[in-house]
C-alpha positions in Angstrom: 86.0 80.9 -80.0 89.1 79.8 -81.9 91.1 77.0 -80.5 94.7 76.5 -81.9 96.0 72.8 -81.2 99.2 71.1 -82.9 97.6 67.8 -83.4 97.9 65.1 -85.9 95.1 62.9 -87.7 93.5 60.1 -86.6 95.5 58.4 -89.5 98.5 59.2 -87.7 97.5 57.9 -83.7 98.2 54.1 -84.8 99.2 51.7 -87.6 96.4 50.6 -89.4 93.3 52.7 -87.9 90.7 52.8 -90.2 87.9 55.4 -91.0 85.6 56.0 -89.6 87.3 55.4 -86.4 84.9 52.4 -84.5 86.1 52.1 -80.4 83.9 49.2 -79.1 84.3 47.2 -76.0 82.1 47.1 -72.4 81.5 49.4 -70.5 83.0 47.7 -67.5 85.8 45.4 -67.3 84.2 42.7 -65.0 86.1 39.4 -65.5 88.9 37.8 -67.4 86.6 35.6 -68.9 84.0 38.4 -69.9 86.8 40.7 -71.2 88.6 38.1 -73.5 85.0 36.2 -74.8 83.9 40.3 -75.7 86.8 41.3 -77.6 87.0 37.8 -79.6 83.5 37.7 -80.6 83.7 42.0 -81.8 86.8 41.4 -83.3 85.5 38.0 -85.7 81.7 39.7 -85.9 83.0 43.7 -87.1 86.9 43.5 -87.4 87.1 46.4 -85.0 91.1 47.0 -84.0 90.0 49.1 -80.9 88.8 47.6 -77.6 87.4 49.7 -75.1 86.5 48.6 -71.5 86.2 50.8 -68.1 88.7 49.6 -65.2 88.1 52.2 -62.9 84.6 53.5 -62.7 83.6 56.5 -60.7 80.0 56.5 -59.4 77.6 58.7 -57.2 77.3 56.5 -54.3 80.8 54.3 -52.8 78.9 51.1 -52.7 77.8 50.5 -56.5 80.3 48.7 -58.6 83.7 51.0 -59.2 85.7 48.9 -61.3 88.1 45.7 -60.6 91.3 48.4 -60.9 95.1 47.5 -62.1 94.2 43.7 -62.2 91.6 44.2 -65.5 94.9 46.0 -67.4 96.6 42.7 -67.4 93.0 41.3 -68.7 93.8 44.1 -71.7 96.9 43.5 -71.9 96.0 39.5 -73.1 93.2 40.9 -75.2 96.0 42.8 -77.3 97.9 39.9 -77.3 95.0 37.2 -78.7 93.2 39.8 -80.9 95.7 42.1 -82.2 93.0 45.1 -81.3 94.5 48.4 -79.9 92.8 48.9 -76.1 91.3 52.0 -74.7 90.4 53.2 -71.0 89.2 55.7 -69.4 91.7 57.8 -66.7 91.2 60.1 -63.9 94.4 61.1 -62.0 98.1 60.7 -62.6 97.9 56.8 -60.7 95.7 56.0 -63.7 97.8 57.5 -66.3 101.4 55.9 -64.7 99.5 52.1 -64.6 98.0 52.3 -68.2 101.4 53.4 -69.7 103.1 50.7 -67.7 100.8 48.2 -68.9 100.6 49.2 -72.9 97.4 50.6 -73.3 97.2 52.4 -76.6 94.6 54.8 -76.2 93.4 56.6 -73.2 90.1 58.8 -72.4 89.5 61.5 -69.6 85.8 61.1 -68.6 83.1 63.5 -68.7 83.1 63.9 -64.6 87.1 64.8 -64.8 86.8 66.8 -67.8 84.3 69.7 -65.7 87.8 69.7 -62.7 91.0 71.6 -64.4 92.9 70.4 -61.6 92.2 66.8 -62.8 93.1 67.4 -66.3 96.3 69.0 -65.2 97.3 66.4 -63.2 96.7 64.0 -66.3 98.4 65.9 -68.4 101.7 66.3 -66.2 101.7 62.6 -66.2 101.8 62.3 -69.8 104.4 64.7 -70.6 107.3 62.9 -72.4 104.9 60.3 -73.8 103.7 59.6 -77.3 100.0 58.6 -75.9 96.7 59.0 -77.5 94.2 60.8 -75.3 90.4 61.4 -75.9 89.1 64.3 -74.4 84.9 63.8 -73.5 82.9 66.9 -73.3 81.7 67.9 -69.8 79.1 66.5 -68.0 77.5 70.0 -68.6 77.0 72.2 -71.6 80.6 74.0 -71.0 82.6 74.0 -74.3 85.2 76.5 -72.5 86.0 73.5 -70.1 85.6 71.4 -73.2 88.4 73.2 -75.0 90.5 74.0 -71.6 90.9 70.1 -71.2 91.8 69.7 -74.6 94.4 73.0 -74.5 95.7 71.3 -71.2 96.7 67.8 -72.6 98.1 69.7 -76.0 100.3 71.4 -73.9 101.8 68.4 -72.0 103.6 67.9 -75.7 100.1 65.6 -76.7 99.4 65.6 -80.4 98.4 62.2 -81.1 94.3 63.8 -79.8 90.8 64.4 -80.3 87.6 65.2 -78.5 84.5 62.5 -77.7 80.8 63.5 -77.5 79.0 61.8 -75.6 76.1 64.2 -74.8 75.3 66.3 -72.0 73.0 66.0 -68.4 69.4 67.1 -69.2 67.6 68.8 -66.1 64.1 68.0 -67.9 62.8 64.5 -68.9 64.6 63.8 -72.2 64.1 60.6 -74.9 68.2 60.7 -74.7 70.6 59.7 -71.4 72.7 63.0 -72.5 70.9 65.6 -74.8 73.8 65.5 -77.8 73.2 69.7 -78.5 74.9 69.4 -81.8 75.6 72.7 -81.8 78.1 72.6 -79.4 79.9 70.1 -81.7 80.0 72.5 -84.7 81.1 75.4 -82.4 84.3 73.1 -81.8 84.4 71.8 -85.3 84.5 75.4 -86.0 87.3 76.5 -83.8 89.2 73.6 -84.6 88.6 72.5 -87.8 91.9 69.7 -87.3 90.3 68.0 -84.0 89.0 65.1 -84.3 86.3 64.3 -82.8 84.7 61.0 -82.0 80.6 60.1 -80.8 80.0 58.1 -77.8 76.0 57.0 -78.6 76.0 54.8 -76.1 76.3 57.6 -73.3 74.2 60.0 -75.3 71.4 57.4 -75.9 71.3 55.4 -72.6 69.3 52.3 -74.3 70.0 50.1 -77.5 67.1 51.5 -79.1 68.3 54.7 -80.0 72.4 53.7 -80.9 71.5 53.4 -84.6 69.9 56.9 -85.1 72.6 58.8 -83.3 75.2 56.8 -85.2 74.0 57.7 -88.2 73.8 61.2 -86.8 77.2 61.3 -86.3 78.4 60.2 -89.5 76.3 62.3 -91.3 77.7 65.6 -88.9 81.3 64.4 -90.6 82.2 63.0 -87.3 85.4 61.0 -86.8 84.3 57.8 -85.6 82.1 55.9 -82.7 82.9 54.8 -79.1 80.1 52.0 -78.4 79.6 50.2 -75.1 80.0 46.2 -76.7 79.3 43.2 -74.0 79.2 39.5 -74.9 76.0 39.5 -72.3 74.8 42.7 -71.8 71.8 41.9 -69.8 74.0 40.2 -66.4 76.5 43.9 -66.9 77.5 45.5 -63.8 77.2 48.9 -65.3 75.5 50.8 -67.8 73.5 47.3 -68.9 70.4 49.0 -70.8 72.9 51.1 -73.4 75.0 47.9 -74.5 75.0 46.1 -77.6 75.6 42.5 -78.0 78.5 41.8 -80.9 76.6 40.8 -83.4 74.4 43.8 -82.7 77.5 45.8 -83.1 78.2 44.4 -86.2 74.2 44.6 -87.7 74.6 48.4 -86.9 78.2 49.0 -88.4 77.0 47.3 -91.7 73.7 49.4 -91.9 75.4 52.6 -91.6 75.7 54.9 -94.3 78.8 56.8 -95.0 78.6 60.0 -96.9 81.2 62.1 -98.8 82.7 65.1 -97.5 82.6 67.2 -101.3 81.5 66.0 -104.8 83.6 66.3 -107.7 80.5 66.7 -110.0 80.4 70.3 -111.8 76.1 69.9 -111.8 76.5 69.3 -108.5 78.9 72.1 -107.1 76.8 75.1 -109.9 73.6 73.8 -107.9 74.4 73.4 -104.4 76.2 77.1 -105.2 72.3 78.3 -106.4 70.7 76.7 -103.3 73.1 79.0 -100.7 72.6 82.2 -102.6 68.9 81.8 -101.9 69.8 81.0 -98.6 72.0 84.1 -98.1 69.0 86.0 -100.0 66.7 84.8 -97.4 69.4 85.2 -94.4 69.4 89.4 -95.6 65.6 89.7 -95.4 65.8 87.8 -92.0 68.3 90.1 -90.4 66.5 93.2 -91.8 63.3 91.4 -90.4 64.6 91.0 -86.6 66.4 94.5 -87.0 62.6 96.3 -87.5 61.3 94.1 -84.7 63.9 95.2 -82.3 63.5 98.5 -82.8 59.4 98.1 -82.1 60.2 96.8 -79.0 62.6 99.8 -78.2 59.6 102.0 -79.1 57.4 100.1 -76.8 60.3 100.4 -74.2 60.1 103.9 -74.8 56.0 104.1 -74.5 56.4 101.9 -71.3 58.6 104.2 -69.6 56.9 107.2 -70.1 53.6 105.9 -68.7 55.6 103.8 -66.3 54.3 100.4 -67.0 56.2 97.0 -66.1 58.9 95.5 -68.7 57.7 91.7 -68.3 53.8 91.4 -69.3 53.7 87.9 -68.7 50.2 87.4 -70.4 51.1 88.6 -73.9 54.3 87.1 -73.7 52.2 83.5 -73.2 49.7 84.5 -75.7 52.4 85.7 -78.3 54.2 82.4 -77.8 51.3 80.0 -78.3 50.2 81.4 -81.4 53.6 82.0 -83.1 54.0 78.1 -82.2 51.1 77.0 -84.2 51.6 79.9 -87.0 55.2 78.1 -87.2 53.1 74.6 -87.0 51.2 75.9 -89.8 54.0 76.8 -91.9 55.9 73.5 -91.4 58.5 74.4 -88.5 59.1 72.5 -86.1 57.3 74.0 -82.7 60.3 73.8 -80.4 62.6 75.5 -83.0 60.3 78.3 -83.0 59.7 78.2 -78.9 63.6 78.6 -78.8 63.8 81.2 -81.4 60.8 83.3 -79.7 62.4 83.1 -76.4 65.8 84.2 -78.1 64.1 87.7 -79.2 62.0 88.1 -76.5 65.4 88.3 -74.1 66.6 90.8 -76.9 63.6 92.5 -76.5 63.4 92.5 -72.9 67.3 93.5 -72.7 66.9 97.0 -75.1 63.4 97.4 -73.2 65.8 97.3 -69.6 68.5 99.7 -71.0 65.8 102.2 -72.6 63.9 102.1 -68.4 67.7 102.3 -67.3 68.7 105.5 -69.5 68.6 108.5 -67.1 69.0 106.2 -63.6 72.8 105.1 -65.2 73.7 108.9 -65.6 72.4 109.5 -62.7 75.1 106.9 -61.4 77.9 108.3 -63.3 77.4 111.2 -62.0 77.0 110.6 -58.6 73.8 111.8 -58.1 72.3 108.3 -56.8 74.0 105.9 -54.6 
């Protein structure tokens, strides 16, 4: 996938952002009070110059708590002017957009549940054309990066350039230690096809609890990531959202000043002539892989071909199990880690299965093109 924006650097957005960028603020906007006492104590604990804080809130059921609306922009609005800090918010339709601008907000974020409708985004987008906004784009609630990149393609062509993306993990169907599984992956594969985006962790979402922020911080940083959006309350345990994945600010700060920040490239010559060793052995090793999985595929097309001609089943569920088990602890053995090797075993066994189908399928698909079956 290759994604062409006309974006500018994070450098660019707003005088005097720093990198990495750090977004912190509560999840919810839930009183003057609580708003003001947040950003005061983040901003004298960490010096952040963004606030974040949710003013519309979009939940499952109607009756949980959906935000205070329009009034907590004015509550923003005095943060900016006590603090100095930039403020951020989250928008979902045009209304949103039209009230932020009015009000002065400086950064503004479409949410994973708006990202997944491009009727939403466009919307958004038509509201911001003419403006000089910056807009964060959070990956969809599931593993989509085509909606992910849509979004992003939407905004950029309102005439957006001051942009970037937010990870902030995504739903899990099977009991997970995270909130959001963060599939990294996914964030190289738009790295990759966009190598200008910025793009910003939300650890918060991804973790779910405190206990976890630090590690997928970390994480982040060390993936070359752009900055971190993390949920900040002056009391988290009395929030009326999202309570169990907020840091207090001195929490905040304990994390920001434990975090280590690596280097993009080394100048050192030793360096460069041995890192340049290391991936020759890797491409070395990367050849005899390839011309590994290339002689296993084409067993499997010979046991296609054995199958067919004594007309036994594709799927033999038993050996698949068996073959599984003991190339898990073989990899165990070896030092691999076992779901690694569950995920690549799976990936060539739907390879297998797929030249196994087309082999079965040979002489029933000519019989199609030819009209001789129906």
């Amino acid at each position: 996938m290759k994604l062409k924006l006309n974006i500018k650097p994070v450098s660019e957005w707003l005088p005097g952002l720093k990198h990495p960028l750090v977004i912190a603020g509560p999840c919810s906007a839930e009183s003057e009070i609580q708003v003001a006492e947040t950003a005061i104590a983040i901003k004298e604990d960490t010096n952040c110059n963004v606030y974040r804080a949710g003013i519309w809130k979009p939940r499952t059921r109607p009756d949980c708590f959906e935000g205070v609306g329009e009034q907590g922009l004015q509550w923003l609005k005095a943060v900016k002017t006590i603090t100095g800090m930039y403020t951020a918010t989250e928008v979902a339709n045009a209304g949103h957009v039209e009230a932020c601008l009015k009000h002065g907000i400086d950064i503004l974020w479409i949410g994973a549940r708006t990202t997944v409708n491009p009727f939403q985004v466009q919307e958004i987008a038509d509201a911001l054309k003419g403006t000089d906004a910056v807009v964060l784009v959070k990956n969809p609630v599931h593993a989509d990066i085509q909606l992910w990149a849509g979004a992003l393609e939407r905004i950029n062509k309102a005439g957006i350039t001051k942009l970037g993306a937010i990870h902030r993990g995504f739903h899990a169907f099977e009991s997970a230690p995270f909130r959001n599984i963060p599939l990294w992956q996914l964030v190289i594969e738009l790295r990759t096809a966009c190598k200008e985006l910025p793009i910003i962790c939300d650890p918060s979402h991804i973790c779910g609890n405190t206990e976890l922020i630090p590690y997928i911080s970390q994480k982040a940083m060390d993936m070359a990531l752009d900055g971190l959006m993390i949920e900040t309350h002056i009391q988290p345990g009395i929030a009326k959202s999202d309570a169990k994945q907020q840091l207090t600010p001195l929490q905040l700060k304990r994390l920001l000043n434990t975090l280590i920040l690596r280097k993009p490239d080394s100048e050192s010559a030793e360096f460069k002539s041995s890192l340049e060793a290391l991936r020759e052995k890797i491409n070395s090793a990367d050849e005899q892989l390839l011309l590994v999985l290339s002689q296993r595929i084409d067993y499997s097309k010979k046991i296609g071909e054995y199958k067919k001609a004594n007309n036994i089943t594709i799927l033999q569920v038993n050996r698949w199990e068996e073959l599984l088990k003991n190339r898990m602890n073989l990899g165990q053995v070896m030092g691999l880690n076992s779901e690694f090797v569950k995920e690549m075993y799976s990936l060539i066994h739907e390879e297998s299965i797929q030249v196994q189908t087309e082999i079965m399928n040979v002489g029933r698909n000519n019989a199609i093109r030819k009209g001789e079956l129906v």
